[in-house]
C-alpha positions as CSV (number, residue, x, y, z in Angstrom):
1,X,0.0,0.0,0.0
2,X,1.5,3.2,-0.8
3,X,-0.6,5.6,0.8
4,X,1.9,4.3,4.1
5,X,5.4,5.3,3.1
6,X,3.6,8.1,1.1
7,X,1.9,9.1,4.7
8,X,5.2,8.6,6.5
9,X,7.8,10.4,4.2
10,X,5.6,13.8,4.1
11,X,5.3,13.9,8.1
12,X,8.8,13.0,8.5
13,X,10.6,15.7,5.9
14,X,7.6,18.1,7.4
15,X,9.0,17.2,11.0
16,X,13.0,17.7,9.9
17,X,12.5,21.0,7.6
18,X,10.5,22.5,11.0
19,X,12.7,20.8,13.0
20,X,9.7,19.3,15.0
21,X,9.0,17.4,17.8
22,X,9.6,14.4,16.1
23,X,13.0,14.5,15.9
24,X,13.3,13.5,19.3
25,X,13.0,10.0,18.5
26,X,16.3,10.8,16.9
27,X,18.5,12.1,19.9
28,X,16.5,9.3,22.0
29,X,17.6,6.5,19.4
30,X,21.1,7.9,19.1
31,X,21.4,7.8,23.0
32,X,20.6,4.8,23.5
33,X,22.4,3.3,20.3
34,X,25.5,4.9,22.1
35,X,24.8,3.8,25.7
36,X,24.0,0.1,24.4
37,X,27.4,0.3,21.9
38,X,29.4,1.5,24.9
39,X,28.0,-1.0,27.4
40,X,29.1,-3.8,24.5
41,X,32.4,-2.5,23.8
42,X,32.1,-5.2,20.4
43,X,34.5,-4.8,17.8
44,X,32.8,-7.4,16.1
45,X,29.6,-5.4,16.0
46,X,31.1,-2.1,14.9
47,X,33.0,-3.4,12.1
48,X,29.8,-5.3,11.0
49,X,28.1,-2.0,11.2
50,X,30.6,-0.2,9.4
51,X,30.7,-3.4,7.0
52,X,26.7,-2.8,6.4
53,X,26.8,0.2,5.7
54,X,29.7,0.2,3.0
55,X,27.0,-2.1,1.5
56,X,24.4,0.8,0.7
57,X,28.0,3.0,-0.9
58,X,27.2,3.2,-5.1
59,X,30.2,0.2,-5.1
60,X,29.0,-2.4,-5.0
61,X,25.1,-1.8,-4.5
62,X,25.4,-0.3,-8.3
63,X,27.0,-2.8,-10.0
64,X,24.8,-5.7,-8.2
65,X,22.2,-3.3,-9.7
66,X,23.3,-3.2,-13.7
67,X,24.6,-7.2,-13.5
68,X,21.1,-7.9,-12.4
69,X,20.0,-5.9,-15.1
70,X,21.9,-7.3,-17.6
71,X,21.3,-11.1,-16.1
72,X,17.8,-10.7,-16.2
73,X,17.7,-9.3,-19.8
74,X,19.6,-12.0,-21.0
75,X,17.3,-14.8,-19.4
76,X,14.2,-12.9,-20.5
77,X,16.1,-13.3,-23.6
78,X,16.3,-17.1,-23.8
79,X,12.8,-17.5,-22.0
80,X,11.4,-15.7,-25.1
81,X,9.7,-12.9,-23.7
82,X,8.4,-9.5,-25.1
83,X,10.8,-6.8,-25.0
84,X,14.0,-8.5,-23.4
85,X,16.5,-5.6,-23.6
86,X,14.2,-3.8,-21.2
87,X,15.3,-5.0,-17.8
88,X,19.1,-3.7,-18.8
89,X,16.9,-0.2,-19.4
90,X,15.3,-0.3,-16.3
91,X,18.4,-1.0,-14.5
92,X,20.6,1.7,-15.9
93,X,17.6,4.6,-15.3
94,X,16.9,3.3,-11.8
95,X,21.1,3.8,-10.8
96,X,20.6,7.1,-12.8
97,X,17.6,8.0,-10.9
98,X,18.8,7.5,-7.6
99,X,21.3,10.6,-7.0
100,X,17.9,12.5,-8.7
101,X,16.0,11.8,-5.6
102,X,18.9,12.1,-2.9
103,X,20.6,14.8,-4.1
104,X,18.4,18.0,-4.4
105,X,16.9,16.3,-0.9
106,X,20.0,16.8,1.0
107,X,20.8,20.5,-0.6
108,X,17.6,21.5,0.3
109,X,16.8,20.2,3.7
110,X,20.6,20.3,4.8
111,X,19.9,18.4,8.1
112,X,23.3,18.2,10.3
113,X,23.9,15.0,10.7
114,X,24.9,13.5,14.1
115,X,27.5,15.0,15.7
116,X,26.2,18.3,15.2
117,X,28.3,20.0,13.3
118,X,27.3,23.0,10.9
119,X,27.3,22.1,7.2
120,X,30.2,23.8,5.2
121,X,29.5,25.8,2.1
122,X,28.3,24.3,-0.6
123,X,28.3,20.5,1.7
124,X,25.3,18.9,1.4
125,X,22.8,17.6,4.5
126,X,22.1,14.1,5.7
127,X,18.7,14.3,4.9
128,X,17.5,11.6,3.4
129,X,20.2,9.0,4.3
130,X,21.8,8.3,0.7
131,X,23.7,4.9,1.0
132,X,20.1,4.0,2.4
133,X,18.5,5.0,-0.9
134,X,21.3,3.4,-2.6
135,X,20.3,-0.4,-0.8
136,X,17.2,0.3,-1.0
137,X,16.4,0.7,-4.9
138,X,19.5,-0.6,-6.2
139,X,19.0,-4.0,-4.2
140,X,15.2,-3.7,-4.2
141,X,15.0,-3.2,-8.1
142,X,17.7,-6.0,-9.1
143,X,15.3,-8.6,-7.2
144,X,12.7,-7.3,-9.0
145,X,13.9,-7.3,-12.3
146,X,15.5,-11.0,-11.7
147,X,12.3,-12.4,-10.0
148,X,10.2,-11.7,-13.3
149,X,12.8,-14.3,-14.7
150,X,12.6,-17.3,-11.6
151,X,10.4,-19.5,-10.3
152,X,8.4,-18.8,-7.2
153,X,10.6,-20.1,-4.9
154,X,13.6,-18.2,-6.0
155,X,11.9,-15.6,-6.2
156,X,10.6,-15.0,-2.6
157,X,14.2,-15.6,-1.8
158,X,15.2,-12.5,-3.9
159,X,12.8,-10.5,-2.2
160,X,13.9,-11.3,1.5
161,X,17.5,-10.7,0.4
162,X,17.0,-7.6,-1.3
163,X,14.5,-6.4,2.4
164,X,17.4,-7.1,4.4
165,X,20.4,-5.9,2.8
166,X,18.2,-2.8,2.6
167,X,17.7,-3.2,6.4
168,X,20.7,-3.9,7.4
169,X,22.5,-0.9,5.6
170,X,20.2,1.1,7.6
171,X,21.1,-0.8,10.4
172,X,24.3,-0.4,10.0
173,X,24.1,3.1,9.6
174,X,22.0,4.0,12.7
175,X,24.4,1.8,14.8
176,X,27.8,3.7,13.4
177,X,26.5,6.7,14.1
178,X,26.6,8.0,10.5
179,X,23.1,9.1,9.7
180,X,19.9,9.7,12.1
181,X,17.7,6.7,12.4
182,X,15.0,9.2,10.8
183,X,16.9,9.9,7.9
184,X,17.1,6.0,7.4
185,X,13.3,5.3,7.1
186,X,12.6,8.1,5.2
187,X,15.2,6.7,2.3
188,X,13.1,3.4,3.3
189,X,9.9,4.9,3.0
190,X,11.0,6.8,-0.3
191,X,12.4,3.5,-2.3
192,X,9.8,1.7,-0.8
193,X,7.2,4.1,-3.2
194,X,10.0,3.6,-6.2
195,X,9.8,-0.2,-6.0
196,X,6.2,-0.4,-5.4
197,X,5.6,1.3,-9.0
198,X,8.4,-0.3,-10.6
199,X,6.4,-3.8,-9.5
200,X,3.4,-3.0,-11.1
201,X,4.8,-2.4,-14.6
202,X,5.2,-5.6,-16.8
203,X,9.4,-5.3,-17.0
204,X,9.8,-8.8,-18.1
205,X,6.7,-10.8,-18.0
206,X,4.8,-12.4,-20.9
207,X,2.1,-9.4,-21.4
208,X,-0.5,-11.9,-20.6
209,X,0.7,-11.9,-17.1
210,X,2.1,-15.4,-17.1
């Protein structure tokens, strides 16, 4: 349903360019993200952090996006379906798209991120989280465009891949103290809407829906 992430992404960019009360789920999460990280002391768990969140950078979540792209192109090919060169399409617009949606996002709202500190000239904000966006569609969309192509099974294994790398970069993020957790599920909320449009079109099925 995309009336939820719709609902969700408007209060919470409302909330941040206001600078709202809702932001205090922010400092609250990052205190106790902090508290719980020092009371751990786990190297393990703040290099996998770090490791998640290197996951949502455009290498590799952009090349896992055009391989998928051109994988599922070429097995739309062999399967015989309409339009096979399409997939590659989608997958090139979708990694062109991305910095679209980010970019003027962050200029515009330029959200500190947090530690606090101003924003330099010319620096953009940390609002929406970008490496989230990145997972997000770039993982999201390459599941998509290879689960037009699989079996059932494989597919729903695509999907829950694709949700928790997505997850996890966020994760990841929130726990390193890179972005504010709010920055995270508005970048969820916001390729959530992308991928819920890009399922309904038919990128690689038989147009009688087979």
């Amino acid at each position: 349903m995309p009336v939820l992430p719709a609902t969700a992404l408007v209060l919470i960019s409302w909330q941040v360019a206001v600078d709202g009360p809702l932001l205090g789920l922010d400092r609250w999460t990052r205190h106790a993200v902090r508290e719980t990280r020092h009371e751990l002391h786990s190297t393990l768990l703040n290099h996998l952090g770090a490791a998640l969140s290197d996951l949502g950078g455009s290498v590799p979540a952009i090349p896992v996006l055009l391989a998928a792209g051109a994988l599922a192109a070429w097995r739309s090919r062999r399967a015989g379906l309409p339009r096979p060169w399409l997939p590659a399409v989608v997958a090139v617009l979708t990694a062109g798209l991305i910095p679209l949606l980010v970019v003027p996002a962050k200029a515009w709202f330029a959200r500190p991120g947090p530690f606090g500190a101003p924003l330099a000239p010319g620096q953009w904000g940390w609002y929406p989280s970008g490496h989230t966006a990145t997972a997000t569609l770039s993982y999201g969309v390459a599941a998509l465009l290879l689960a037009r192509t699989v079996g059932a099974r494989a597919r729903r294994r695509l999907h829950a891949a694709a949700a928790l790398l997505a997850t996890g970069v966020g994760l990841g993020l929130v726990w390193s103290d890179y972005h504010w957790l709010l920055d995270v599920v508005a970048s969820w909320c916001l390729g959530g809407l992308v991928l819920l449009a890009l399922a309904r079109l038919p990128v690689s099925r038989k147009d009688d829906g087979s």
